[in-house]
N, C-alpha and C positions, 0 to 999 in steps of 0.2 A: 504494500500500500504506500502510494505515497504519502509523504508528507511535507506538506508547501511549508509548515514555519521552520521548520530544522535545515528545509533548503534555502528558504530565506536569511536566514540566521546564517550560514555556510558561507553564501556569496556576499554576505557583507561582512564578514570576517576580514574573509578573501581581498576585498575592496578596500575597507580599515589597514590590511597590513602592508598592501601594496602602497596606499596612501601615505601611510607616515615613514614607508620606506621611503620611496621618491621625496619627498616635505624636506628629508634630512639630507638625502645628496648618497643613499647606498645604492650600490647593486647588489642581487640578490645573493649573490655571492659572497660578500662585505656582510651582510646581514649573516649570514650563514654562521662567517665566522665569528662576527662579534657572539653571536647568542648561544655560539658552540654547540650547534644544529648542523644536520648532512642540508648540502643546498639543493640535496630531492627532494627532503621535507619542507622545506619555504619554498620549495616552485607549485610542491601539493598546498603548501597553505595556502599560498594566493590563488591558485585556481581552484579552489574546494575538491581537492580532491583527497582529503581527510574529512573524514566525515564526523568524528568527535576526537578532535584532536587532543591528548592529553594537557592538564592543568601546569605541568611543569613544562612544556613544550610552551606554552600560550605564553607561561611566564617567562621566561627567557630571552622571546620573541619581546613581548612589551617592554622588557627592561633596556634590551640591546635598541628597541625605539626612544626609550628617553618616555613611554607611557607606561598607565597601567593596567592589569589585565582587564577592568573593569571599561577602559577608556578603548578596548579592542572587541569585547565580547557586548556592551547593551546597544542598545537605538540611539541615535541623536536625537 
């Protein structure tokens, strides 16, 4: 079955991490290594293709942003 809000929630992830990548001046690979993450896992993050991406992966992720998890995972 689908489900639209866990897909929705997915691609704004995706959108959020891509965003505050670019915002700072990384490539994904610069990201990679700040958040000491494989940079096949932040190619899946930005294209949703992690479908519940673990909580210490997200953190990593928003820390090597300069955000926090909170400021990657709700709505604006």
């Amino acid at each position: 079955m689908y489900n639209y809000t866990r897909e929705m929630s997915r691609v704004k992830l995706a959108e959020k991490i891509k965003k505050h990548r670019e915002k700072i001046g990384l490539t994904q690979e610069a990201l990679a290594r700040k958040a000491d993450i494989s940079y096949n896992t932040i190619i899946k993050l930005e294209t949703g293709g992690i479908k519940d991406p673990r909580i210490s992966t997200l953190s990593k992720v928003a820390k090597a942003l300069g955000v926090t998890v909170d400021a990657l995972i709700t709505e604006d």
